[in-house]
C-alpha positions as CSV (number, residue, x, y, z in Angstrom):
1,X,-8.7,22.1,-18.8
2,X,-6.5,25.0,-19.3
3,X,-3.4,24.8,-16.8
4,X,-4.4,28.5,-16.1
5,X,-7.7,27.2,-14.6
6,X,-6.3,25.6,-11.8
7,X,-2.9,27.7,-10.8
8,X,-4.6,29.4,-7.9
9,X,-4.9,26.0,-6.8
10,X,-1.9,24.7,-7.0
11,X,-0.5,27.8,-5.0
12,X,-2.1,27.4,-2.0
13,X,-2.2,23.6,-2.0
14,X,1.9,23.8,-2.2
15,X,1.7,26.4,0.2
16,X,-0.4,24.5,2.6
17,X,1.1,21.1,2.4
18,X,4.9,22.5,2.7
19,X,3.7,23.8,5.8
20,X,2.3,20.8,7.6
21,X,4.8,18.8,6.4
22,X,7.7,20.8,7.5
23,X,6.2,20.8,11.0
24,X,5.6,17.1,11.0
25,X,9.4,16.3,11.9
26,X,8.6,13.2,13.5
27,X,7.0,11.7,10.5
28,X,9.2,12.5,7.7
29,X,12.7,12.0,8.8
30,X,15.7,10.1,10.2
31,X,15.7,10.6,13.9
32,X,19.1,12.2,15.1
33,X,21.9,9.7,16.2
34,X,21.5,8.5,19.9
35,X,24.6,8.5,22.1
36,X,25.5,6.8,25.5
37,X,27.6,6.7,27.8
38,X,29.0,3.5,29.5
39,X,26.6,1.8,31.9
40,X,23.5,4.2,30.7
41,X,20.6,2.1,31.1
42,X,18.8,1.6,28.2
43,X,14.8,0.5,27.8
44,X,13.9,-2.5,25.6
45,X,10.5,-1.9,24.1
46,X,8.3,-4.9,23.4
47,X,5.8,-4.0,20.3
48,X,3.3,-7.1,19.3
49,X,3.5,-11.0,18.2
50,X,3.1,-11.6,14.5
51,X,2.3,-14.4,11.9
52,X,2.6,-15.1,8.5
53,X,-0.1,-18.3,9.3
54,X,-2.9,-16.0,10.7
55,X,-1.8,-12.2,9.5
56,X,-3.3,-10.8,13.2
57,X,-1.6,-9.5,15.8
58,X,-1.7,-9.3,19.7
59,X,-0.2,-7.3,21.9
60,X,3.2,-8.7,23.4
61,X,2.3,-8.6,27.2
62,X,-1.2,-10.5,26.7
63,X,1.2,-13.7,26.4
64,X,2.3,-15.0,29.9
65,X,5.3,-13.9,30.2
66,X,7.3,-11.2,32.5
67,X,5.6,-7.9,32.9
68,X,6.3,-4.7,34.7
69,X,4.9,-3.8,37.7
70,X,3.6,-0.7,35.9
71,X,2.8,-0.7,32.5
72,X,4.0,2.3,30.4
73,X,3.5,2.6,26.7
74,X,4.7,4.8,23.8
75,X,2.9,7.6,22.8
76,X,1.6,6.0,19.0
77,X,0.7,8.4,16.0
78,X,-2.6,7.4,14.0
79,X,-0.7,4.8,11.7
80,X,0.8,3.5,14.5
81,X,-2.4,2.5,15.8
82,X,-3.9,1.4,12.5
83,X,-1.2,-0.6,12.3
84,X,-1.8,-2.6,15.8
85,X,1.2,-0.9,17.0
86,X,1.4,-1.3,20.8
87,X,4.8,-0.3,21.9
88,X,5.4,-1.0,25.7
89,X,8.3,-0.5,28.1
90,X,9.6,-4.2,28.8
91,X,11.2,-5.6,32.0
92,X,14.6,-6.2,30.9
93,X,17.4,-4.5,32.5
94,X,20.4,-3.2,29.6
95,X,23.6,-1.1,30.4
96,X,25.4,0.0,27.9
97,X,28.4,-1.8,27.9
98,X,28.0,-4.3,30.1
99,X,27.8,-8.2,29.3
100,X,25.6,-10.1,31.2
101,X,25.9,-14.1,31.1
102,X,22.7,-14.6,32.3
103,X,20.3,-12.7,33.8
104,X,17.0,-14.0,35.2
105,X,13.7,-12.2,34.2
106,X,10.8,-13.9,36.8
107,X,9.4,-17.0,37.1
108,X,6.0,-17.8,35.7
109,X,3.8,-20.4,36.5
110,X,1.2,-21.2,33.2
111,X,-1.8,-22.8,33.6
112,X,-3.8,-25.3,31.4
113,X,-5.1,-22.1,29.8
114,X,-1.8,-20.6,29.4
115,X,0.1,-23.3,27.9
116,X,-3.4,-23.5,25.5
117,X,-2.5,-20.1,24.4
118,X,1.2,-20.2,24.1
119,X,0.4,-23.9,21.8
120,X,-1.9,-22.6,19.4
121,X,0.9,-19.3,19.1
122,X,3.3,-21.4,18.0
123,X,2.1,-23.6,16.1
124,X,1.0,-20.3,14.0
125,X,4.7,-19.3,14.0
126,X,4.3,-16.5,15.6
127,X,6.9,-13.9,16.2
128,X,8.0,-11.2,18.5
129,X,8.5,-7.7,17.8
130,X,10.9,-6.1,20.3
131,X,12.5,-2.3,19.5
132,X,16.0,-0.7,20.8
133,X,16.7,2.3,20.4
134,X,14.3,2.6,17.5
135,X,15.3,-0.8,16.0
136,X,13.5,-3.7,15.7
137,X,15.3,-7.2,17.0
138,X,16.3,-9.5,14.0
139,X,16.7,-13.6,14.7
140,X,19.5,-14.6,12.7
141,X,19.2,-18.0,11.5
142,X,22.0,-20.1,9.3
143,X,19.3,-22.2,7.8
144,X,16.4,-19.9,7.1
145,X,18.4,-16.3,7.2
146,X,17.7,-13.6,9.4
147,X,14.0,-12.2,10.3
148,X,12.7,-9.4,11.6
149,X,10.9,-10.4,15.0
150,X,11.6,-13.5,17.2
151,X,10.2,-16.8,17.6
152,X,8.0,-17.6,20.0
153,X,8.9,-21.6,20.1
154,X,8.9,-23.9,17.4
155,X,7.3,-27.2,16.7
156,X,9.1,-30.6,16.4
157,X,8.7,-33.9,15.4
158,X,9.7,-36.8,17.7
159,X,9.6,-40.4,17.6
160,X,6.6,-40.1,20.6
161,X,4.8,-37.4,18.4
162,X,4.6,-33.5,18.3
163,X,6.5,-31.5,20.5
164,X,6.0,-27.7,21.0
165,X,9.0,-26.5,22.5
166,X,9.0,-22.9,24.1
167,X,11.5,-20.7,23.9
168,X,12.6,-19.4,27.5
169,X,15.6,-17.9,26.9
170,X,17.1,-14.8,24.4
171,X,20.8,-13.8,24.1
172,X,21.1,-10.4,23.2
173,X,23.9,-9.2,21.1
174,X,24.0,-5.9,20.6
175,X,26.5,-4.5,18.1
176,X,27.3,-0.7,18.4
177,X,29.9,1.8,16.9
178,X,32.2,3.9,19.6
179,X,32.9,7.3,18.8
180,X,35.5,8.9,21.7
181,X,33.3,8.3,24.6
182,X,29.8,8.0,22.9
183,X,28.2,4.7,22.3
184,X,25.6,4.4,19.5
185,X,24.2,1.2,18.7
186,X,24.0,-0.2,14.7
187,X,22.2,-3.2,15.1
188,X,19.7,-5.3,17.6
189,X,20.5,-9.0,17.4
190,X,18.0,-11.7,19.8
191,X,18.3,-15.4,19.4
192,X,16.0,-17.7,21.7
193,X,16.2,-20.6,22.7
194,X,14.8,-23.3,25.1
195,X,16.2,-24.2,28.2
196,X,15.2,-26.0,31.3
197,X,16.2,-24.6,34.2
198,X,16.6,-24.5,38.4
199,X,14.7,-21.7,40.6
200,X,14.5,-18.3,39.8
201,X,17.8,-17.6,42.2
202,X,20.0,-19.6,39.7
203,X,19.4,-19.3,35.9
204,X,22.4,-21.8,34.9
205,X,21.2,-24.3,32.6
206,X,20.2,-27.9,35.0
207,X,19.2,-29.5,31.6
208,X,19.7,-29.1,28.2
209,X,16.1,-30.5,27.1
210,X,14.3,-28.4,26.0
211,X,10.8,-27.1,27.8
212,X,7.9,-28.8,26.1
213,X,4.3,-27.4,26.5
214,X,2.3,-30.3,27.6
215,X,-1.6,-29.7,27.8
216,X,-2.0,-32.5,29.5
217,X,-0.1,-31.2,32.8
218,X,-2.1,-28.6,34.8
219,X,0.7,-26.2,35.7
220,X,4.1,-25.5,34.3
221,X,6.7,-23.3,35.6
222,X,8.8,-21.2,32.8
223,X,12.2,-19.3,34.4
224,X,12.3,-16.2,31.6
225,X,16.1,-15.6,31.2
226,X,18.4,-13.6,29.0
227,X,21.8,-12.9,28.1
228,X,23.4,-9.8,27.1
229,X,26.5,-9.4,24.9
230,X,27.9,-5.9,23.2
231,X,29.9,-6.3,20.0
232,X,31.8,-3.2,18.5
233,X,31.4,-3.0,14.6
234,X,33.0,-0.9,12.1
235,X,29.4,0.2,10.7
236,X,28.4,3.7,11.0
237,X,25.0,4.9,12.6
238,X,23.8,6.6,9.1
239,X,24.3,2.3,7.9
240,X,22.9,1.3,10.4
241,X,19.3,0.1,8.7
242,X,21.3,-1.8,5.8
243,X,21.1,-4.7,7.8
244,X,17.4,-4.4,7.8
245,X,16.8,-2.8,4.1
246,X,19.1,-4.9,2.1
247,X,17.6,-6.9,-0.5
248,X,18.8,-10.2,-2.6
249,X,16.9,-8.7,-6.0
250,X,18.7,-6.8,-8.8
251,X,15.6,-4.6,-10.1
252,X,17.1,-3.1,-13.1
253,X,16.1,-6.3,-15.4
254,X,12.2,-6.2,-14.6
255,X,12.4,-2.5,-15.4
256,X,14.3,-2.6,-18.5
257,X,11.6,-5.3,-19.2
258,X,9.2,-3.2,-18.9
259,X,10.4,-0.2,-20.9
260,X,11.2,-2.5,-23.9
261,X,7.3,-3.8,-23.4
262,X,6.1,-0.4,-23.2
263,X,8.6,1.2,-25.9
264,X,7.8,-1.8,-28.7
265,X,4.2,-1.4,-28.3
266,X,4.2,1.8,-28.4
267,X,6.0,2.3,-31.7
268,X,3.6,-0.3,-33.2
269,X,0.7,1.6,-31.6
270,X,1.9,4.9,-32.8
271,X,3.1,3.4,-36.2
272,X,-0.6,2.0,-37.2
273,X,-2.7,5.3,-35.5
274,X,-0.4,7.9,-37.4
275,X,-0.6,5.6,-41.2
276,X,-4.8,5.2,-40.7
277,X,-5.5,8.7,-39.0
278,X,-2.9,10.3,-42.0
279,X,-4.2,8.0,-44.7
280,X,-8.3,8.9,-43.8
281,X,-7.4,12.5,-43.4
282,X,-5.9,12.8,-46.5
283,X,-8.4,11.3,-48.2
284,X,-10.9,13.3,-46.4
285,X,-9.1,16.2,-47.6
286,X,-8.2,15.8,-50.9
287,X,-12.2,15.4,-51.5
288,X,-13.8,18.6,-51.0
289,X,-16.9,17.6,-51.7
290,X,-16.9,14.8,-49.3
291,X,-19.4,15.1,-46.3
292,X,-18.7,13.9,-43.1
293,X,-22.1,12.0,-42.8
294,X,-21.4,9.9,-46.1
295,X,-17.7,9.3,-44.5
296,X,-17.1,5.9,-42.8
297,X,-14.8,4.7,-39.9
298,X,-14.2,7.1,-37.0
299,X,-15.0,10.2,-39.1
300,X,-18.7,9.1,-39.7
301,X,-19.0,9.3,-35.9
302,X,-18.6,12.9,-35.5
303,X,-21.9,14.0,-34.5
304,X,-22.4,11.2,-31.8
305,X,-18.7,10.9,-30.0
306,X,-18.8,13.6,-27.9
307,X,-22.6,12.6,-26.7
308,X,-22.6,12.0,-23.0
309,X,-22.8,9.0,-21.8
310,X,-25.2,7.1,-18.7
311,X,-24.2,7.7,-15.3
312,X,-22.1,10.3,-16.6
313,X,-22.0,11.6,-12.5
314,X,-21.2,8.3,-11.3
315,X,-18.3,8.6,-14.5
316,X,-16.7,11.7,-13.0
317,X,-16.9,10.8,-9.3
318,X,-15.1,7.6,-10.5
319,X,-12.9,10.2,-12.4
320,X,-12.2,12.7,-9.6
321,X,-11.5,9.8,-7.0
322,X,-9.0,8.6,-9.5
323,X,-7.1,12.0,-9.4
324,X,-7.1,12.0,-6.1
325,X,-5.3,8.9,-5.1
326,X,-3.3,8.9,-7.8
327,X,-1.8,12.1,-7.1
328,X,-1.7,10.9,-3.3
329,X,0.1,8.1,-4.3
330,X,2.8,9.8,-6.4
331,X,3.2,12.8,-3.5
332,X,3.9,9.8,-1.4
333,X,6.4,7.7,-3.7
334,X,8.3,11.1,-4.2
335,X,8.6,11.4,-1.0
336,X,9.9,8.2,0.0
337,X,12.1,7.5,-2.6
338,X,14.2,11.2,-1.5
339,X,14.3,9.6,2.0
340,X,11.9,11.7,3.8
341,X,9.9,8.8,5.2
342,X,12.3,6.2,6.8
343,X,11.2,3.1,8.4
344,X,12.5,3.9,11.6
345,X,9.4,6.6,11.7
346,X,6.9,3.4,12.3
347,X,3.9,4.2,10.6
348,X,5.2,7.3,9.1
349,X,4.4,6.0,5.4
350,X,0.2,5.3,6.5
351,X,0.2,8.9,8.0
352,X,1.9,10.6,5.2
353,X,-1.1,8.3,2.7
354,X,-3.9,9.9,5.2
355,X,-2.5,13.1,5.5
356,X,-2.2,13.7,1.2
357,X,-5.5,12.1,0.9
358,X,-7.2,14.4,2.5
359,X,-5.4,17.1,0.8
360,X,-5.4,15.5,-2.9
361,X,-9.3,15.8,-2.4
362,X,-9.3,19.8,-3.2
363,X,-8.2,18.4,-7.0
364,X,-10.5,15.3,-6.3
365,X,-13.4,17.6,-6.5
366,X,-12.0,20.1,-9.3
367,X,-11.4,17.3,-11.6
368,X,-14.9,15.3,-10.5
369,X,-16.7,18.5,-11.3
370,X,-15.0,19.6,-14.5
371,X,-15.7,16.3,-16.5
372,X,-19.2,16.8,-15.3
373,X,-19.6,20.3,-16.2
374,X,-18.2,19.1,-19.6
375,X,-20.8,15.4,-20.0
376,X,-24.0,18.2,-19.7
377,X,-24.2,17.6,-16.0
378,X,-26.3,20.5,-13.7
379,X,-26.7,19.2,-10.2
380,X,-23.0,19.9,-9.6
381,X,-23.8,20.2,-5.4
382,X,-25.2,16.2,-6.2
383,X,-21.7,15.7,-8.2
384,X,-20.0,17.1,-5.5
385,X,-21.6,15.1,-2.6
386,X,-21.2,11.7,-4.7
387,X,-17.6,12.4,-5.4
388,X,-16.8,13.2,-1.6
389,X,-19.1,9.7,0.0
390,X,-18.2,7.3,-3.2
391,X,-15.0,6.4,-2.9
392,X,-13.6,7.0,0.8
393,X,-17.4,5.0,1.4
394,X,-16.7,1.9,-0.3
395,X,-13.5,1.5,1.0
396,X,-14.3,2.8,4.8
397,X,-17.2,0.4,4.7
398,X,-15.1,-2.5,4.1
399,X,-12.5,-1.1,6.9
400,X,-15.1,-1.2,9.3
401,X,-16.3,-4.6,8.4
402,X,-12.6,-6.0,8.4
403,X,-12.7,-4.4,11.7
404,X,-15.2,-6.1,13.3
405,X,-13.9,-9.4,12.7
406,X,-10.7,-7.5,14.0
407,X,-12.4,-6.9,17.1
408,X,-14.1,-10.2,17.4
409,X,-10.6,-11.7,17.6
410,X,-9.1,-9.3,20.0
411,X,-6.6,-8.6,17.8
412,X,-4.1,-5.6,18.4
413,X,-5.0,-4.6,14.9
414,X,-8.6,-3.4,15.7
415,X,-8.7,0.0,16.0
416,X,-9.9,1.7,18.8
417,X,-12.7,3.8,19.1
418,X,-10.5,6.9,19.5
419,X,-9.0,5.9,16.1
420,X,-12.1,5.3,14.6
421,X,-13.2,8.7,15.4
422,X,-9.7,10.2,14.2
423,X,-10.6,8.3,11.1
424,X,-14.0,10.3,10.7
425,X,-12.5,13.4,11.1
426,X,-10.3,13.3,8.8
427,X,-12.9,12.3,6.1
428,X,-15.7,15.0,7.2
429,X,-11.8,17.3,6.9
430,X,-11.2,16.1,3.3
431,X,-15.1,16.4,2.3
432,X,-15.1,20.8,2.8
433,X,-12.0,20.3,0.8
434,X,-12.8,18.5,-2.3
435,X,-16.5,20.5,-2.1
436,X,-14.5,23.9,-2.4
437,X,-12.6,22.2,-5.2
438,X,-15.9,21.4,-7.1
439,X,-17.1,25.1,-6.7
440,X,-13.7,26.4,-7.9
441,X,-14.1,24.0,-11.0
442,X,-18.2,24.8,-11.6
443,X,-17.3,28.6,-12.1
444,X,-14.8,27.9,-15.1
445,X,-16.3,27.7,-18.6
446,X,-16.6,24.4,-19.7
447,X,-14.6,22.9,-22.9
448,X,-15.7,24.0,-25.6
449,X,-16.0,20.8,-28.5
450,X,-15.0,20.1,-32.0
451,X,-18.0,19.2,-33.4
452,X,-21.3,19.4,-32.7
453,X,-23.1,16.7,-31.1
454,X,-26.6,15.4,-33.6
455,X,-30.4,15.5,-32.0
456,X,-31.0,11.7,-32.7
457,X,-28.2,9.5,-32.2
458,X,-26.4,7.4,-34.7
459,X,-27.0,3.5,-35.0
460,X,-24.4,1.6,-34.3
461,X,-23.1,-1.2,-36.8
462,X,-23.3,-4.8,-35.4
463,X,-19.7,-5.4,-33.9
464,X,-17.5,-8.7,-34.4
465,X,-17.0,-11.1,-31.2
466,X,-13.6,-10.3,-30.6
467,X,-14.8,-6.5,-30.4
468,X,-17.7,-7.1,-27.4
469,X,-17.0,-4.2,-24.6
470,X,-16.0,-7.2,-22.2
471,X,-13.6,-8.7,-24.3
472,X,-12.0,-5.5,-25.4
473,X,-11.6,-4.3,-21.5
474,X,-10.2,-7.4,-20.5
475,X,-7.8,-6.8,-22.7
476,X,-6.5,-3.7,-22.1
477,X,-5.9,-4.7,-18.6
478,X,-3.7,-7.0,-19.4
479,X,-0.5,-4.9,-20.6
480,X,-0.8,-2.6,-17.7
481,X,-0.5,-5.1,-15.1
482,X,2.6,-6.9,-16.8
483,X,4.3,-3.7,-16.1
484,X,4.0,-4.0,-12.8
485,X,4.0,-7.7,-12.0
486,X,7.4,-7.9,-10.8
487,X,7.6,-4.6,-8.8
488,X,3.7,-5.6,-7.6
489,X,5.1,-9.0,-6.6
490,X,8.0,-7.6,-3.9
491,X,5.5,-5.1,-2.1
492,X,3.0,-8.4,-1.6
493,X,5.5,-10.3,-0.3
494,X,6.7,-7.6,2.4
495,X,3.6,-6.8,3.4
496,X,2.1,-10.2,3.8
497,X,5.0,-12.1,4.9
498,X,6.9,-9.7,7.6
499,X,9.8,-10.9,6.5
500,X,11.3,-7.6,5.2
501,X,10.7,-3.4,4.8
502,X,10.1,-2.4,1.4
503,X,12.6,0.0,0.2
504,X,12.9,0.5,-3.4
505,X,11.1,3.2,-3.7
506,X,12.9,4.6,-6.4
507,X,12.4,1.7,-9.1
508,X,8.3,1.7,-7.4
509,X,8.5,5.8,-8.6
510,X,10.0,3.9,-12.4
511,X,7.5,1.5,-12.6
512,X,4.7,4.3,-11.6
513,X,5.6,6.3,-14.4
514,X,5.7,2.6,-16.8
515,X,2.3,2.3,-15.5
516,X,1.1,5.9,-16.3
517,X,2.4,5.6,-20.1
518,X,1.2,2.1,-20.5
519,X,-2.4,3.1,-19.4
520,X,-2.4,5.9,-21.9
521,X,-1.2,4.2,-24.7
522,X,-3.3,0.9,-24.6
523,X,-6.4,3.3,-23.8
524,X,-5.4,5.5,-26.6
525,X,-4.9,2.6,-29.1
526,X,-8.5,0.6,-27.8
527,X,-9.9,3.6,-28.2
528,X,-9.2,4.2,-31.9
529,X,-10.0,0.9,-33.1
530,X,-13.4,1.3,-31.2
531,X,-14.3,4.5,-33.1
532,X,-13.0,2.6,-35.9
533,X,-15.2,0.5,-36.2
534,X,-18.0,3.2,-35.8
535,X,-18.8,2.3,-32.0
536,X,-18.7,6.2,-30.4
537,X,-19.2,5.0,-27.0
538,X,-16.0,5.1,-25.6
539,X,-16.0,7.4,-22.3
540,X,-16.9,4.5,-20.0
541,X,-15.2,2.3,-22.1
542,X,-11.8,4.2,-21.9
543,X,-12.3,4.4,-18.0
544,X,-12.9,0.6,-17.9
545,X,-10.3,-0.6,-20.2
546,X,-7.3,0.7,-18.4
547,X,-8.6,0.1,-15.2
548,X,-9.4,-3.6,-15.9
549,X,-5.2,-4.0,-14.4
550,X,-6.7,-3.9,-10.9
551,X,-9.0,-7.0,-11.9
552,X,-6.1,-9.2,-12.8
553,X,-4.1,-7.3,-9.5
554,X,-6.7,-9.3,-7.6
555,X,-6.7,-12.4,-9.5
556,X,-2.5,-12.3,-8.5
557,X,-3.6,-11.7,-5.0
558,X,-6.3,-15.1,-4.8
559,X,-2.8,-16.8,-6.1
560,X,-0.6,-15.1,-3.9
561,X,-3.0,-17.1,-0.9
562,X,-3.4,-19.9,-2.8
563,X,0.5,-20.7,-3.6
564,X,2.6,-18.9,-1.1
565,X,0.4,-18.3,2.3
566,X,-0.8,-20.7,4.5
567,X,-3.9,-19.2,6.2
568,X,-5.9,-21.7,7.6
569,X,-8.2,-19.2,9.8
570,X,-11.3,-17.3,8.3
571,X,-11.3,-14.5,9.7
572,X,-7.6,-14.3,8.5
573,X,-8.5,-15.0,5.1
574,X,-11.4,-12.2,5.1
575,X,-8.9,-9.8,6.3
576,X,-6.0,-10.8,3.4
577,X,-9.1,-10.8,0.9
578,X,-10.8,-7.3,2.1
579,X,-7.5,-5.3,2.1
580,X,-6.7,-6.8,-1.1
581,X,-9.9,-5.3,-2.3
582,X,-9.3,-2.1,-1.0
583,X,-5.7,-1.6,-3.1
584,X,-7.6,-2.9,-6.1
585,X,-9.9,-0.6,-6.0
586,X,-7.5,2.4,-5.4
587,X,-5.6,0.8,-8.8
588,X,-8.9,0.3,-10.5
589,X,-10.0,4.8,-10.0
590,X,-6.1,6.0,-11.0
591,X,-5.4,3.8,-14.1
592,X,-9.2,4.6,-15.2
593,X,-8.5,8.5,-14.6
594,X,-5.7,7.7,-16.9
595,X,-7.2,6.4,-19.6
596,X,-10.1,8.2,-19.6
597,X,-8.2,11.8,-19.4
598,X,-6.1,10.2,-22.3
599,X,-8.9,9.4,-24.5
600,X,-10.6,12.5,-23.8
601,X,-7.7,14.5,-24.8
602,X,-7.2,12.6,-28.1
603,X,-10.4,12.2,-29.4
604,X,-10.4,16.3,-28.7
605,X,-7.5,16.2,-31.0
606,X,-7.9,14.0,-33.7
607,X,-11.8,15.8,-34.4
608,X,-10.6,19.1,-34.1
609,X,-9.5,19.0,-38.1
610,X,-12.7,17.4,-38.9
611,X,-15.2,20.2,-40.4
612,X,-18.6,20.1,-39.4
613,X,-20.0,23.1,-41.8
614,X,-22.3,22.9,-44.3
């Protein structure tokens, strides 16, 4: 797999990408600084309710509360709407510049139903997403910190019993940075609370108790008010997102860690591999008359380790995909950790994932076809098919499941069928691209072996316990994941608990490259001792044994809802569990590319000095 082999392809897929990706502004950068003048009105945007109790979301205006007389939403982009993005123009009424003591919103009368709704909401904790001027609101709290999104209510214990208090009321503070005459706004501050009140004509406070939802009262009328309050800061508009990106980690311990980890083993793997491979060579050398079938160890295998194994098309699909999202996966980190995706670009990081995936599948199908032209394969159109349904398959399957319990939950997170169909297209795009890359790959010759593989194959010896393929993979997924733990441990926690954007993008981009040299040298060093011990069937094996990191990935993941979620609900629980599946399976093809291109790459080099002639 001469880099000469593939050149042609990697001109045109930079060509191609740079292209799309310069012209997709609005995905890959900062937005410019927004300026305004004094008393500019200036659009709140309400987004969705979520919850770290139930992990779906609903749009914001199917709660009862104040709605425009004509609804107008934000024009989403496709991970927007994956996402359960709905971004909708609020009734709130902002001017730059201008306090406001206390505005009222409407009135809202809530039925049995209603007050139903808004209960079983807060008693999930959920919270609001609202966006100004491209930021989202944080509720700063001096007990629990600050969080991104708002409470809905809260729920308190009382001497009579359980009270669920609504929250009825927000003041605003919004702190922004004056340049001459220009306003620009650095950061969106809401806290609720609850407040009883008189008619909708007066919104002063008539009691300081709180409004409780009682089910057993048929209607209840809510006064929605708000309060709006402009602080001048000192922070610039390019710091603007520290507020919302700063972290309370240091990351440099867990990745010195992890170097020491992966340096220490790696001289003790190195250390043993160069004394036996030096010591049997030698002696192989030093004895002319020696043949390699009276030799013993991994020498005596020669004429059986470059046999092709069963399934070997299943092997290289497994391969190709592997290629595929790995090298999607480390376009993407680059990319993030220079800056070009920014949170403020919602959904910016899912399209950029779709958008290389689709063209990573060119190499998909190069690399998918190449290991199979090189196992004996012939049906390469078969090869090609398999590789281009396998992978994107399995794991659209399982979206589409996830989906319908999405959908049977009306949740703003089931994709429409618009999306659905945007979905499909961009798979039946990515199929013509990795079928092109398998013909490019079936018209290069194949690699040409060391040795010569025998008629009838070799028995293999009876193996000791602690050497049964099971153990042995289990194993080698152990050090890999160690790696990653930490790192592995911050991006579940942002994800599941909304609570904070992931931004360390530059120690995920360390820990990548931890993970890449792990992989190789624990499937390097499991390989050995397998051919070691005379067992020469290692290509599934080194696939397997690297890859085994995404089966303790998803053990973490079971304890991740055991320990630190609360998910009562079942569809919520499917959901967590079917999307964890989904990233285990994309670690399970890329660190079993890894080891498998690693084996295949040493076993090439440690037989090419063993002579085969009679």
């Amino acid at each position: 797999m001469k880099a000469n082999s593939y050149f042609s392809l990697i001109i045109l897929f930079a060509a191609v990408t740079s292209l799309v990706w310069i012209n997709r502004k609005r995905a890959l950068t900062l937005p410019d600084a927004t300026t305004w003048k004094t008393n500019d009105s200036i659009d709140l945007w309400v987004n969705k309710i979520v919850s770290e109790e139930t992990q779906l979301s609903y749009r914001y205006h199917e709660l009862p509360v104040c709605k425009p007389s004509k609804s107008i939403r934000e024009r989403e982009s496709l991970g927007e709407k994956i996402l359960g993005d709905t971004i909708e123009k609020s009734s709130y009424k902002l001017h730059v510049g201008r306090n406001e003591p206390c505005l009222t919103l409407c009135s809202k009368v809530l039925s049995t139903e209603n007050v139903t709704n808004l209960k079983s909401k807060i008693i999930d904790k959920y919270r609001i997403i609202w966006l100004l001027d491209h930021l989202p609101a944080v509720h700063i709290n001096r007990y629990t910190g600050d969080h991104i999104g708002i409470p809905l209510g809260e729920k308190k214990e009382q001497n009579d019993g359980e009270a669920i208090i609504l929250y009825n009321h927000h003041d605003i503070t919004i702190h922004y940075n004056q340049v001459g005459s220009n306003w620009q706004i650095i950061l969106f501050e809401v806290n609720p609370r609850s407040v009883q009140q008189y008619g909708i004509d007066d919104c002063s406070p008539s009691d300081e108790s709180p409004i409780i939802l009682n089910s057993n009262s048929e209607f209840i009328v809510v006064n929605w008010t708000y309060s709006v309050n402009w602080i001048e800061t000192s922070t610039l508009w390019a710091q603007r997102w520290d507020q919302y990106l700063k972290g309370h980690r240091s990351n440099w311990p867990p990745i010195m860690i992890s170097l020491m980890i992966v340096l220490f083993s790696s001289c003790m793997a190195a250390n043993v591999l160069v004394r036996t491979l030096y010591a049997e060579e030698r002696r192989y050398d030093n004895n002319d008359n020696e043949d390699p079938k009276t030799a013993t160890g991994w020498i005596s295998v020669y004429g059986d380790v470059f046999r092709p194994p069963t399934r070997r098309m299943l092997l290289s699909a497994l391969v190709g995909s592997g290629v595929q999202v790995g090298g999607m996966s480390m376009v993407v980190i680059v990319f993030t950790a220079l800056g070009f995706l920014h949170p403020s670009n919602r959904g910016g990081l899912l399209n950029a994932i779709l958008f290389m995936f689709v063209w990573m599948s060119v190499f998909g199908g190069y690399f998918s076809t190449r290991v199979y032209k090189n196992l004996g394969g012939e049906d390469w159109k078969k090869n090609a098919i398999c590789t281009i349904f396998f992978f994107p398959g399995i794991i659209f399957g399982v979206f589409v499941v996830l989906s319908l319990f999405l959908w049977s939950s009306h949740a703003s997170t089931g994709v429409s069928f618009e999306t659905f169909i945007s979905l499909v297209a961009i798979w039946f795009i990515s199929g013509p691209l990795s079928y092109f890359g398998s013909y490019y790959a079936w018209g290069k010759v194949m690699d040409k072996q060391p040795t010569v593989t025998n008629e009838i194959p070799r028995q293999i010896p009876n193996q000791v316990w602690y050497r049964h393929p099971i153990i042995t993979i289990l194993m080698g997924g152990i050090l890999p994941f160690v790696v990653v733990f930490y790192e592995l441990y911050y991006i579940v926690v942002s994800l599941w608990l909304h609570q904070r954007f992931y931004v360390w993008f530059g120690f995920l981009f360390l820990t990548f490259l931890i993970l890449i040299l792990t992989c190789i040298e624990i499937s390097i060093v499991m390989c050995f001792f397998q051919l070691k011990a005379e067992d020469y069937r290692w290509w599934w094996r080194s696939y397997l044994t690297s890859g085994a990191m995404a089966f303790y990935v998803f053990l973490f993941t079971i304890h991740f809802l055991i320990t630190r979620l609360q998910i009562t609900h079942f569809t919520s629980v499917v959901l967590y569990l079917g999307y964890s599946f989904m990233v285990c399976f994309a670690f399970f093809v890329i660190t079993g590319s890894i080891g498998f291109f690693s084996c295949y790459y040493f076993v090439q080099t440690i037989y090419a000095g063993v002579s085969t002639e009679d």
